[in-house]
C-alpha positions as CSV (number, residue, x, y, z in Angstrom):
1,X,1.0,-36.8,12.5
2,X,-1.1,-37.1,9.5
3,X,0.1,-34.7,10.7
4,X,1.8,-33.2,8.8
5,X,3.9,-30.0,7.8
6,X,2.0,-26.4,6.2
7,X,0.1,-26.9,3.0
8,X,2.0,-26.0,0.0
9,X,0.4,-23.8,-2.2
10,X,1.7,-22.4,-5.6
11,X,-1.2,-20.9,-7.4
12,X,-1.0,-17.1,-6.8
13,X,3.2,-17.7,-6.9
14,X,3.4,-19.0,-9.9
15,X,0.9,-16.8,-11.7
16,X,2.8,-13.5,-10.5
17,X,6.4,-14.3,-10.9
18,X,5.7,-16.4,-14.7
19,X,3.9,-13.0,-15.8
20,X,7.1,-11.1,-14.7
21,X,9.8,-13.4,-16.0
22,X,7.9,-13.8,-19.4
23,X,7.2,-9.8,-20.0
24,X,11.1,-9.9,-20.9
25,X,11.1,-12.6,-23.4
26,X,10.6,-10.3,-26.3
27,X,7.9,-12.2,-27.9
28,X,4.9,-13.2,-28.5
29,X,5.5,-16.8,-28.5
30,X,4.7,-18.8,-25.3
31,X,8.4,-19.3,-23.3
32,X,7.9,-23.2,-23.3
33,X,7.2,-23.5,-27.2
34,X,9.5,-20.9,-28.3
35,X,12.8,-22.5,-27.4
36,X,13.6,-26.4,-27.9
37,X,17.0,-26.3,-28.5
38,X,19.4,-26.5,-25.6
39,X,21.2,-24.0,-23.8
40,X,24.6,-23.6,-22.8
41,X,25.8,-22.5,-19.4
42,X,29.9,-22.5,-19.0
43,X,29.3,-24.5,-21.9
44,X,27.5,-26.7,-20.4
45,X,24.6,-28.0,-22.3
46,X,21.2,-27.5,-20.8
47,X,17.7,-29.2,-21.8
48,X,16.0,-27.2,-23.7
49,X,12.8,-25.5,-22.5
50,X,10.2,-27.7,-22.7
51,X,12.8,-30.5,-21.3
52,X,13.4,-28.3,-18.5
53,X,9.6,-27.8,-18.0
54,X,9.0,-31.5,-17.7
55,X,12.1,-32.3,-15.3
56,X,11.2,-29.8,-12.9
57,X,7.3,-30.7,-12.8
58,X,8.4,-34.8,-12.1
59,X,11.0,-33.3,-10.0
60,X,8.5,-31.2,-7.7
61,X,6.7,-34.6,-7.4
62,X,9.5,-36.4,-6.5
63,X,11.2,-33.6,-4.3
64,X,7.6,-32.4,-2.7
65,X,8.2,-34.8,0.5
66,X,11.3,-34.0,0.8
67,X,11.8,-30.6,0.7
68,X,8.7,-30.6,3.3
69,X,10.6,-32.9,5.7
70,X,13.6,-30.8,5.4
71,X,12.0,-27.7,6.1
72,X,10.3,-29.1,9.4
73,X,13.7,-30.9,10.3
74,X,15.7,-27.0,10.2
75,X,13.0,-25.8,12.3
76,X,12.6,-28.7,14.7
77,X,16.3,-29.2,15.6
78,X,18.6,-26.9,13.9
79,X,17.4,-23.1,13.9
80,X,16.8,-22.7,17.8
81,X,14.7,-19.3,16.4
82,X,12.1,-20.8,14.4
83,X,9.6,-20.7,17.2
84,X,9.8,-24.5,16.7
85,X,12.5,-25.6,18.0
86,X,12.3,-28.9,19.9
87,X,16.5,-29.4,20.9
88,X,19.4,-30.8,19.0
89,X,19.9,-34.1,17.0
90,X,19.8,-37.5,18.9
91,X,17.8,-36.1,22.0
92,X,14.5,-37.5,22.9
93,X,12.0,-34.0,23.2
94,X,8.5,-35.0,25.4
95,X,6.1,-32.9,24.9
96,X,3.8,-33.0,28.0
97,X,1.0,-32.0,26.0
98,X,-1.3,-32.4,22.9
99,X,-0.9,-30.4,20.1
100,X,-2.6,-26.8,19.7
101,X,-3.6,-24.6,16.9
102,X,-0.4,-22.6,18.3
103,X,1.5,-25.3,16.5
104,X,1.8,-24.3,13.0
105,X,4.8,-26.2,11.6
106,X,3.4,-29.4,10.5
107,X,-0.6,-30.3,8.9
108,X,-3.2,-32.1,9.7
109,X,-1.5,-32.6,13.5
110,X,-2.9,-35.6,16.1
111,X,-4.0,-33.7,19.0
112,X,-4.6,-37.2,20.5
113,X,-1.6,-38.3,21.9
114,X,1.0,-36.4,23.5
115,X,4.2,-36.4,21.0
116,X,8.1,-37.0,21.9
117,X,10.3,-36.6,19.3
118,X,13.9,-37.5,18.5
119,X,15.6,-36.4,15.1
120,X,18.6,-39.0,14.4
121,X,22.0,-37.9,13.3
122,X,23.1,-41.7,11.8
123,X,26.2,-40.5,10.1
124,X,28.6,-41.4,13.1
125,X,26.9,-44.9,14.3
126,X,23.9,-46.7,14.4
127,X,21.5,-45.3,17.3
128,X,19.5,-47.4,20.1
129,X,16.2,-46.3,21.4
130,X,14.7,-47.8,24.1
131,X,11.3,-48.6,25.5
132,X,9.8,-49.1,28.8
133,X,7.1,-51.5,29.2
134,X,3.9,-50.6,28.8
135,X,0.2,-51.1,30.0
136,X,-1.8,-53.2,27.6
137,X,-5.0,-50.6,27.9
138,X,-2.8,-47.6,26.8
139,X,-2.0,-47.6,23.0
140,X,1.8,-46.2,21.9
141,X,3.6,-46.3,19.1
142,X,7.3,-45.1,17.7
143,X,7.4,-44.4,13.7
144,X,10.2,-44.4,11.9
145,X,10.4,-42.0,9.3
146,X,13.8,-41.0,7.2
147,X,14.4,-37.8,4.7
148,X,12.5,-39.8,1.8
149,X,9.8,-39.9,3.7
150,X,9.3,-43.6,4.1
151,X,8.2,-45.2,7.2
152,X,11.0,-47.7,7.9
153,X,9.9,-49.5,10.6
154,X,7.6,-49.4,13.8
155,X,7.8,-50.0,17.5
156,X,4.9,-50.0,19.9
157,X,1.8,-51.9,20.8
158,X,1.2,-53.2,17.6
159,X,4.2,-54.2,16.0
160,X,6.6,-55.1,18.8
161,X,4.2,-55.6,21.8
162,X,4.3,-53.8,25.1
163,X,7.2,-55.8,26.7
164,X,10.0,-53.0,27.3
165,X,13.0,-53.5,24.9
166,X,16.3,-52.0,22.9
167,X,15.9,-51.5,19.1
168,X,19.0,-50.3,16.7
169,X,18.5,-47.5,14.2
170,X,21.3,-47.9,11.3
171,X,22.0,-45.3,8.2
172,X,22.5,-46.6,5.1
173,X,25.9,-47.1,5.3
174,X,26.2,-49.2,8.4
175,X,26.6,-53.1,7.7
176,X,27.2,-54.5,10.4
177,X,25.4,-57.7,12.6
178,X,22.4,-57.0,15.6
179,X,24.2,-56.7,19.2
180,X,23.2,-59.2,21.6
181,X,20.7,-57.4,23.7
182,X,19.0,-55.9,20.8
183,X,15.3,-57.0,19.5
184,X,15.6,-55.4,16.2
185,X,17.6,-53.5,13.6
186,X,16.2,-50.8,11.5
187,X,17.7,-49.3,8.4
188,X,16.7,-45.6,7.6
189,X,17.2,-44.7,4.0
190,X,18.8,-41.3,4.9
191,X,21.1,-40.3,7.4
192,X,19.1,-38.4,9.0
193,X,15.9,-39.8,10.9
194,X,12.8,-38.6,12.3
195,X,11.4,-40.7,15.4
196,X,7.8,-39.8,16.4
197,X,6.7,-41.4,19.8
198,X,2.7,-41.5,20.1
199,X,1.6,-42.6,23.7
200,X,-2.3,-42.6,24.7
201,X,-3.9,-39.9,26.6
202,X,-6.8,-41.0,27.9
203,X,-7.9,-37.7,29.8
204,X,-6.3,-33.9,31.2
205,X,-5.9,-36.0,34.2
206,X,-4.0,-38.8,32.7
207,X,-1.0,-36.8,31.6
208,X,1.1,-37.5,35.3
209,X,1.1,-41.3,33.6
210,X,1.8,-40.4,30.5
211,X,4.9,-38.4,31.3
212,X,5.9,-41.9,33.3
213,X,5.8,-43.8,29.7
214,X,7.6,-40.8,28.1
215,X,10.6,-40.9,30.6
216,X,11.0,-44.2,30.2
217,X,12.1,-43.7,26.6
218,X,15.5,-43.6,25.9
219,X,18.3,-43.1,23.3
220,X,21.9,-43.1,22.9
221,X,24.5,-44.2,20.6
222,X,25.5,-47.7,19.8
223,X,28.7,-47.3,21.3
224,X,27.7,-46.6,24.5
225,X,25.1,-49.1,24.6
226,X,28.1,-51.6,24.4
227,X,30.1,-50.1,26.3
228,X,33.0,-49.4,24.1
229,X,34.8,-46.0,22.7
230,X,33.1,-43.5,20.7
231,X,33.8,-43.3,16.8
232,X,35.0,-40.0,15.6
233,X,32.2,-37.4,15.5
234,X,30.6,-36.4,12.3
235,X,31.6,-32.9,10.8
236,X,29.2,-30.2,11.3
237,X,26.9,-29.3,8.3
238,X,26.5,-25.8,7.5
239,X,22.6,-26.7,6.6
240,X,21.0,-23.9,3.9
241,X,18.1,-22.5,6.7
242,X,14.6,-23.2,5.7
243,X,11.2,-22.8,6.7
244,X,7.8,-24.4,6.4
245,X,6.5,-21.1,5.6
246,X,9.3,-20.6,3.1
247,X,9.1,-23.7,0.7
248,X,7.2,-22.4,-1.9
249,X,9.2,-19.2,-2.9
250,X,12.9,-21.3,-2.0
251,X,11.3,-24.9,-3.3
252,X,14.1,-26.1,-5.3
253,X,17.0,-24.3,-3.6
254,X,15.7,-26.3,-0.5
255,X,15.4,-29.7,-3.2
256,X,18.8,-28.6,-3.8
257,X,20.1,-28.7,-0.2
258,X,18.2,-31.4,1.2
259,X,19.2,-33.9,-1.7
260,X,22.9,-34.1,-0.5
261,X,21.4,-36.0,2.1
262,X,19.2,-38.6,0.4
263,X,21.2,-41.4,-1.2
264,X,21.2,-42.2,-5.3
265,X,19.7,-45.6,-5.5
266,X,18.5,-47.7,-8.6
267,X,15.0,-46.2,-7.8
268,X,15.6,-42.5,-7.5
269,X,18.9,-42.9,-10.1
270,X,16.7,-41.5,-13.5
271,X,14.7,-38.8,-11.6
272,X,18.3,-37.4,-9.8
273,X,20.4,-37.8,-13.8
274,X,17.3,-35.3,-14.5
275,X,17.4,-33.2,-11.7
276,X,21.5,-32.2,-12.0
277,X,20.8,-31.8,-15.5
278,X,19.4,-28.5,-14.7
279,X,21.7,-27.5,-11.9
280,X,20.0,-29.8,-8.9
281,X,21.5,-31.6,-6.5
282,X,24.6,-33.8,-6.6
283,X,26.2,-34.6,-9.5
284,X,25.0,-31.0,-11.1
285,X,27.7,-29.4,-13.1
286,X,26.2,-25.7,-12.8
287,X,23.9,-23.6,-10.6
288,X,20.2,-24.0,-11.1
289,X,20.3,-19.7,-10.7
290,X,22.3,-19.7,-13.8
291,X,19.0,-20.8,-15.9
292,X,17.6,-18.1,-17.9
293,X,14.8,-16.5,-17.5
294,X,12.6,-18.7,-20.1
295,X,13.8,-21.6,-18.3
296,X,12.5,-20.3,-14.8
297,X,9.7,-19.3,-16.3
298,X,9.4,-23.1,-17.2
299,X,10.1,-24.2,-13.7
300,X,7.8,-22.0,-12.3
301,X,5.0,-23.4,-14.7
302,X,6.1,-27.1,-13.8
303,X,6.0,-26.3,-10.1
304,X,2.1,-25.0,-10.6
305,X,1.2,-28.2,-12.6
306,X,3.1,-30.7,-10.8
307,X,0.9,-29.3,-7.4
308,X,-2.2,-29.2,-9.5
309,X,-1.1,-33.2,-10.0
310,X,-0.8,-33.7,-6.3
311,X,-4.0,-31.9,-5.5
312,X,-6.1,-34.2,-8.2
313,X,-4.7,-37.2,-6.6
314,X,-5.7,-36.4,-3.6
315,X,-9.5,-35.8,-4.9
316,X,-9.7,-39.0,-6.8
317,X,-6.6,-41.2,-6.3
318,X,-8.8,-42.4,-3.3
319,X,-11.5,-44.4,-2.4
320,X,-14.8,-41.8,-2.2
321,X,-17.1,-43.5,0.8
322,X,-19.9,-41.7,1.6
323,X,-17.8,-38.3,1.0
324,X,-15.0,-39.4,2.8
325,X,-11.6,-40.3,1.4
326,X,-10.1,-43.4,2.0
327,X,-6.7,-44.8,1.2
328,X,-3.5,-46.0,1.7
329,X,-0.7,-43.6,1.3
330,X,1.8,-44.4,3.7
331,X,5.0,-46.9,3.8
332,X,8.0,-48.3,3.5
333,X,10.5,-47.3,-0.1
334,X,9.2,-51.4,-0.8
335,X,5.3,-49.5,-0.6
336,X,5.9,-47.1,-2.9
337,X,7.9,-48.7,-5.3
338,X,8.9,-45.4,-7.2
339,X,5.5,-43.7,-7.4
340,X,6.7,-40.4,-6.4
341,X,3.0,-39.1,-6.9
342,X,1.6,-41.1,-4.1
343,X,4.7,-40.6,-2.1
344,X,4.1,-36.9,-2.9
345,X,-0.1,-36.9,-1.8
346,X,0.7,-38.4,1.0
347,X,3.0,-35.9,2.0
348,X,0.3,-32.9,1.3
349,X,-2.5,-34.8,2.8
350,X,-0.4,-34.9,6.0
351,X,3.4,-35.1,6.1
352,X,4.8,-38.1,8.9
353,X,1.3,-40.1,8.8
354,X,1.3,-43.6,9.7
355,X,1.4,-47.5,7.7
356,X,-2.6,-48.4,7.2
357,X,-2.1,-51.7,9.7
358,X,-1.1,-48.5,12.4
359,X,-3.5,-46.2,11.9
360,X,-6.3,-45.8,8.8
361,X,-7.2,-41.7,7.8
362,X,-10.2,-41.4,6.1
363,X,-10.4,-37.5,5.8
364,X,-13.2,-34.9,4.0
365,X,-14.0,-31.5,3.0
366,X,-17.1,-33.0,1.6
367,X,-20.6,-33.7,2.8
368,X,-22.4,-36.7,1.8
369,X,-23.6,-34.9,-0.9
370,X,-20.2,-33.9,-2.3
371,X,-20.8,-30.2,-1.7
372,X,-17.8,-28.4,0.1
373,X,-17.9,-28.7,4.3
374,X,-18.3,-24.9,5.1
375,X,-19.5,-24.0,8.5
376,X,-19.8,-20.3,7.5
377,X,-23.1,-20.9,5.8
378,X,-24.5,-24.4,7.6
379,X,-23.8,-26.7,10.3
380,X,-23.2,-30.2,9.8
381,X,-24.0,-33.8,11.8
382,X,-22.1,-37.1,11.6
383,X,-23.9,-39.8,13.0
384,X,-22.4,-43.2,14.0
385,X,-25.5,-45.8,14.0
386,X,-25.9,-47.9,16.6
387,X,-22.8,-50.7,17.2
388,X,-21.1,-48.9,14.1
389,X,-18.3,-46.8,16.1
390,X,-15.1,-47.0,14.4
391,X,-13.8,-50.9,14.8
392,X,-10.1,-50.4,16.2
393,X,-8.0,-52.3,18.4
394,X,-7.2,-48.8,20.3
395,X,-9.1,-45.6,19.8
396,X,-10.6,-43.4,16.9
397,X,-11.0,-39.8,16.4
398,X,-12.8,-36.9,14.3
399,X,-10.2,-33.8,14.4
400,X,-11.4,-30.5,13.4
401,X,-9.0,-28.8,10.7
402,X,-9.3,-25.2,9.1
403,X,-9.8,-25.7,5.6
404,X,-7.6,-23.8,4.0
405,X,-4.4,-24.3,5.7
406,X,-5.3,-28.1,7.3
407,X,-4.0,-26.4,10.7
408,X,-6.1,-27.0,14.5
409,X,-8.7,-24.0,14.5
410,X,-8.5,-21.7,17.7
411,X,-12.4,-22.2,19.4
412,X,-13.9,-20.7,23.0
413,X,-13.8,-24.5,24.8
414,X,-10.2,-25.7,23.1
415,X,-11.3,-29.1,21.9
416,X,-9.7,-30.0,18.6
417,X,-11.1,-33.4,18.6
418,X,-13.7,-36.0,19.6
419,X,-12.4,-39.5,20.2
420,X,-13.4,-42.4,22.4
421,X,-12.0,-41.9,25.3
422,X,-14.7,-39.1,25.6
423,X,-17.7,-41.2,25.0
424,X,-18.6,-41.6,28.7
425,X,-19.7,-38.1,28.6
426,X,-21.1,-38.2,25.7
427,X,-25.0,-38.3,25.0
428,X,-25.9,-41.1,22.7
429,X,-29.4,-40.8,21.0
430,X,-32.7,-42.9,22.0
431,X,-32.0,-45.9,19.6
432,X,-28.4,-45.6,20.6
433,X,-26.5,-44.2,17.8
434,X,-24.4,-41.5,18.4
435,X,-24.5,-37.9,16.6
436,X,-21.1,-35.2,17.0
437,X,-22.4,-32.0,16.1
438,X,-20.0,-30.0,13.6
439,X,-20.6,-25.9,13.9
440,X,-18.8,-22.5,14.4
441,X,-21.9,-22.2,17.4
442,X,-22.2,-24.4,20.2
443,X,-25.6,-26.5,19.9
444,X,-26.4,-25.5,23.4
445,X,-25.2,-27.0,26.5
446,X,-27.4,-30.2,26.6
447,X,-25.3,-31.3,23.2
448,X,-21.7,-29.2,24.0
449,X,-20.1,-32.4,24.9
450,X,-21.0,-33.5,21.6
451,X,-19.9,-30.4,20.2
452,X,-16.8,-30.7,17.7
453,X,-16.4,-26.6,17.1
454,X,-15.5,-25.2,13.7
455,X,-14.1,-22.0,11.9
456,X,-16.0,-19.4,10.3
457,X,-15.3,-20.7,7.2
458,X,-14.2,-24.0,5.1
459,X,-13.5,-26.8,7.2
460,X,-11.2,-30.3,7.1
461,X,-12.1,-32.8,8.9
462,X,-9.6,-36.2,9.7
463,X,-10.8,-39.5,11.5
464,X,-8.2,-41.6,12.6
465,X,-8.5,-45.3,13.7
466,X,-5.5,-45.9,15.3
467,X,-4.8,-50.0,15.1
468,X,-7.9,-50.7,13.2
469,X,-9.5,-54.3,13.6
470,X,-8.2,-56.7,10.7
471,X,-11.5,-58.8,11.2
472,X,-14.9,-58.5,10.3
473,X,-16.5,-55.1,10.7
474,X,-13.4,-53.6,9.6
475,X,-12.2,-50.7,7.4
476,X,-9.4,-52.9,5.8
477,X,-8.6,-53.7,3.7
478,X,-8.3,-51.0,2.1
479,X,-11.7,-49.5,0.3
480,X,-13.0,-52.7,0.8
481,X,-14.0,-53.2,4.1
482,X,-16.7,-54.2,5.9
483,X,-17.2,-51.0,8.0
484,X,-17.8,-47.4,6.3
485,X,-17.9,-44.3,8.2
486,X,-21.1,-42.5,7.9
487,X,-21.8,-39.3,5.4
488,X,-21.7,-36.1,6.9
489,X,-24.7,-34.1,6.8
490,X,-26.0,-30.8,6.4
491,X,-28.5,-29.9,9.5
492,X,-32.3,-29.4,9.3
């Protein structure tokens, strides 16, 4: 998706609830600088204050991925209520549709290809998926994406082919060898998986072929697919409920939860010590509620300048082209390498996005100018010169998003998008360039087809090359390519 789960915001939170908590201090000494001794809970030692301050801001940076994918995970496949629900672990979900602004539980979502979903429960066995074959004309890819957020592997058009085949999913305590009638093993970081199947929609009346593809994907336990008896069933999980919507009041009680499902490894090893060192996660030897009220106070501070961190990353840890945004952001644990920040923008910008060789983002709220996109006061043009559409080895797109909470914005002819497969109706200008038209109003019905509608208000807009060219023009690599897409423009 880069696509991704509801924008976290902690501004206006923190702001209230610090005030509160630090009226009771009984002084007039700032709460961080006014304590640096530890505490003692149970008698427990406890970093002091300004410790406490800094664990919980790297912590939110670390955790911010995670706590999002949990939250999405409870409402996808475990509370039935959340007006999310998709079904339970280890079934396949085909949605025979493209994603609406009625779907609110993940940002920045593709409302290009039609979505199946499959949440993996590794703990028991290893997991096969299989994959019909598929035409070489209609792009699709399945990402593998685990509880740390990292893309662990990829099936599809570009990475495997369009042959049909069987591909093992393994947790991360599985060890043993690929079954003969496998293609591929896969290891997921967590032991529980998200699958996201992408398949092409090419038109409204393309979606009977579509839902072909999507029946022809299949899952089911390694055991079966050999043939042989079942290992014993993994104990039910009494999951702590959580909700997009909820993160930002319940952020580390979710951390807290979610974390007994992410493995300690050398790489996350320092950051957890820290983290149940103030009463989160495994390992912790007392409550995180059991902090006093300073110390929250802390936390709540951190939380507010560990976003603020994320947020600046994503305004200049990228490449700025012509107003748009441009980097790299997702991958593999091997990709990150321990840069929880990245790891943590990547999540914000759009939660479950894919590995640049899959699909490239560059994304705005900019015009070319670097003032703020907002269709309240102007509308905007975007115009792709002559020969310089998006290079990709599949399609592009321009998705509309609202600008304050990156969700699809609700319009009078329900188009969310413009991508390729609309060019053919289309109007291209006179010396063959081609101009989308970005306003709240429709430019009139000679230019409507060209018509990407907008809010009332701040906008965000996402391109997406999906499989972009590796050769010459191209957008890769990375901030370096030979093709740029055009500035956006105020219109005359």
């Amino acid at each position: 998706m880069i696509n991704s789960m509801r924008m976290v915001c902690f501004g206006t939170l923190s702001s209230a609830i610090i005030i509160a908590l630090l009226s009771g201090c009984g002084t007039k000494n700032d709460a961080i600088s006014m304590a640096e001794k530890a505490d003692k809970i149970a008698g427990i030692a406890v970093p002091s204050i300004s410790e406490t301050k800094a664990i919980a801001e790297e912590g939110f940076i670390y955790g911010l991925p995670i706590v999002m994918n949990y939250a999405v995970m409870n409402e996808f496949v475990i509370d039935k209520n959340s007006g999310q629900y998709k079904g339970p672990f280890n079934t396949i979900v085909n949605e025979a549709r493209v994603f609406t602004y009625k779907d609110t539980a993940v940002v920045t979502p593709n409302s290009d290809t039609p979505y199946s979903m499959l949440w993996l429960d590794l703990r028991a066995e290893p997991m096969v998926i299989s994959v019909p074959a598929v035409s070489k004309k209609r792009y699709y890819s399945v990402q593998l994406t685990d509880g740390n957020a990292y893309n662990y592997g990829y099936i599809g058009s570009r990475a495997t082919g369009v042959e049909a085949g069987n591909y093992l999913v393994a947790g991360p305590d599985w060890k043993g060898e690929k079954p003969s009638g496998i293609k591929k093993v896969f290891h997921s970081t967590t032991p529980f998986s998200l699958t996201i199947f992408r398949t092409q929609l090419f038109n409204a009346k393309d979606m009977p072929n579509v839902k072909k593809v999507q029946a022809g994907y299949k899952t089911q336990p390694l055991s079966a697919f050999l043939k042989q008896p079942a290992p014993p069933a993994a104990p039910e999980i009494d999951f702590l409920p959580a909700t997009t919507k909820g993160i930002k009041e319940n952020f580390y009680d979710y951390l807290d939860a979610a974390l007994q499902f992410v493995p300690v490894t050398p790489e996350n090893r320092a950051i957890r010590t820290k983290l149940a060192s103030i009463g989160i996660g495994p390992g912790k030897t007392f409550e995180f509620k059991e902090l006093s009220l300073e110390h929250k106070a802390a936390v709540l501070l951190a939380m507010k300048e560990g976003d603020d961190k994320v947020d600046a990353f994503l305004a200049s840890g990228m490449k700025n082209i012509n107003g748009w945004k441009i980097g790299s952001l997702f991958g593999d644990s091997e990709f990150y390498k321990g840069d929880w920040l990245t790891r943590a923008a990547a999540a914000k910008g759009g939660i479950y996005g894919n590995d640049g060789v899959e699909a490239m983002y560059p994304m705005t709220r900019e015009d070319v100018t670097g003032q703020t996109l907002d269709c309240s006061k102007h509308n905007y043009t975007l115009t792709f010169p002559a020969g310089q559409l998006p290079p990709v080895n599949a399609f592009w797109s321009v998705t509309m998003y609202d600008g304050k909470t990156q969700l699809l914005v609700k319009n009078p002819i329900n188009r969310y998008l413009i991508n390729s497969p609309m060019l053919q109706n289309m109007k291209k200008n006179k010396d063959g360039s081609l101009t989308l038209y970005i306003q709240k109003d429709s430019p009139g019905k000679e230019k409507e087809a060209n018509w990407l509608p907008a809010p009332n208000d701040k906008i965000y807009l996402v391109m997406r090359l999906y499989w972009p060219r590796r050769e010459a023009p191209s957008i890769l690599p990375v901030g370096e390519g030979t093709w740029s897409p055009p500035g956006i423009l105020q219109a005359k």
